[in-house]
Structures are given as structure tokens and as C-alpha cells.
C-alpha positions in Angstrom: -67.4 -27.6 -146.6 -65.0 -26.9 -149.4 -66.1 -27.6 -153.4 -62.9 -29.6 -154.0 -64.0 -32.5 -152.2 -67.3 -34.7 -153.3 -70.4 -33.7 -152.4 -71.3 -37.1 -150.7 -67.7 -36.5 -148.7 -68.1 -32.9 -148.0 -71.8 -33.6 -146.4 -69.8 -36.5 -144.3 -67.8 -34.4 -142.6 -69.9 -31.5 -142.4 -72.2 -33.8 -139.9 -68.9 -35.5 -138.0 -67.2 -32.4 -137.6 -70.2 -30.0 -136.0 -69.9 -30.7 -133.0 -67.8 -28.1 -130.8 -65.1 -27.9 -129.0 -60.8 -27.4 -130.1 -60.2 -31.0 -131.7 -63.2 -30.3 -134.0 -62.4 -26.6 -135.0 -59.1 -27.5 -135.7 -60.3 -30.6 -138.0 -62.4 -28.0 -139.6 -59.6 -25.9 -140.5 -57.8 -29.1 -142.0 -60.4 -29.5 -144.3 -59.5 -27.1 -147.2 -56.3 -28.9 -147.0 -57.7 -32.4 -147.1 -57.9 -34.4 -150.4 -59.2 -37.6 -151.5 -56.7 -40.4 -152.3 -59.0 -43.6 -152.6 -62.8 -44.6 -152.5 -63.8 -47.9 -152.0 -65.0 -49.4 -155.3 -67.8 -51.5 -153.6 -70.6 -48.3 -153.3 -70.1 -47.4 -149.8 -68.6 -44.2 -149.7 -65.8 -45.2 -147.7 -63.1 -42.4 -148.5 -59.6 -42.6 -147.6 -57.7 -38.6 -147.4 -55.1 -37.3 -147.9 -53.4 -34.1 -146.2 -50.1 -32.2 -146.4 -49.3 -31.8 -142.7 -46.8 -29.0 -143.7 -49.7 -26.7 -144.5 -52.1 -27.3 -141.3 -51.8 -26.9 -137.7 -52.4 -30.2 -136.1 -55.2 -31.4 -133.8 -54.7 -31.1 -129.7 -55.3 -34.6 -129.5 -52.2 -35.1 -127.9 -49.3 -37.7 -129.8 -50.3 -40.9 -131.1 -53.6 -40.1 -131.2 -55.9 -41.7 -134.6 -59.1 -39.3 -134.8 -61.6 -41.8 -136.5 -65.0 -40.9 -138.0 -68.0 -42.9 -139.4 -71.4 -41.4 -140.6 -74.1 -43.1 -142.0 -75.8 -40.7 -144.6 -79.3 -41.5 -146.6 -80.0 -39.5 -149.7 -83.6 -39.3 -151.0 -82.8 -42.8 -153.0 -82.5 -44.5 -150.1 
């Protein structure tokens, strides 16, 4: 999705984010925008981002709304 994010991350949300509809195109557009501000130190691939919202046009999810994703990716290692 964009070549400042890892490839691990950028294949994560390249699978969450196809579906369609407005709350995923405008995640989409978010993404260019979106950097990494922690990993999880255990192997997991549990990323935490990191966005400036002065730069993006928010979600329609309406206010209050937390727009959580999980993906379970397996590489050719296993």
C-alpha cells in the first residue's frame, strides 16, 4: 500500500482494508499518512500507528467510534 510502512504491515492492511464501501476508502486514503509508532517485541506483528489527523479526512464512522482490525497472515515459513 505505500513503501514507507513494512512489508509485513502494508500486506496487513492491504487484506483488512479491501473490502468496499466509504469507511474503507477513506481508511485507504489514511494510509499514506499512517506511520508505525511501536511493534510488539514478542514476534507477532502486532503494530501500533500512528497518524497526523491534521493531514487526513476522517472516517464516516460517526464520533466515538474505534475502527479495529486483526488479520492473521502466513508467509511461506509458516
Amino acid at each position: 500500500m505505500t513503501a514507507s510502512l513494512p512489508a509485513d504491515v502494508s500486506d496487513a492492511l492491504a487484506a483488512v482494508l479491501n473490502a468496499e464501501g466509504p469507511i474503507h476508502a477513506a481508511l485507504r486514503e489514511q494510509v499514506p499518512h499512517l506511520g508505525v509508532r511501536e511493534r510488539c517485541t514478542c514476534g507477532c506483528g502486532t503494530a501500533y500507528f500512528e497518524i497526523d489527523t491534521s493531514k487526513v479526512e476522517p472516517a464516516p464512522t460517526g464520533l466515538g467510534t474505534v475502527v479495529a482490525a486483526e488479520a492473521q497472515l502466513v508467509t511461506e515459513t509458516g
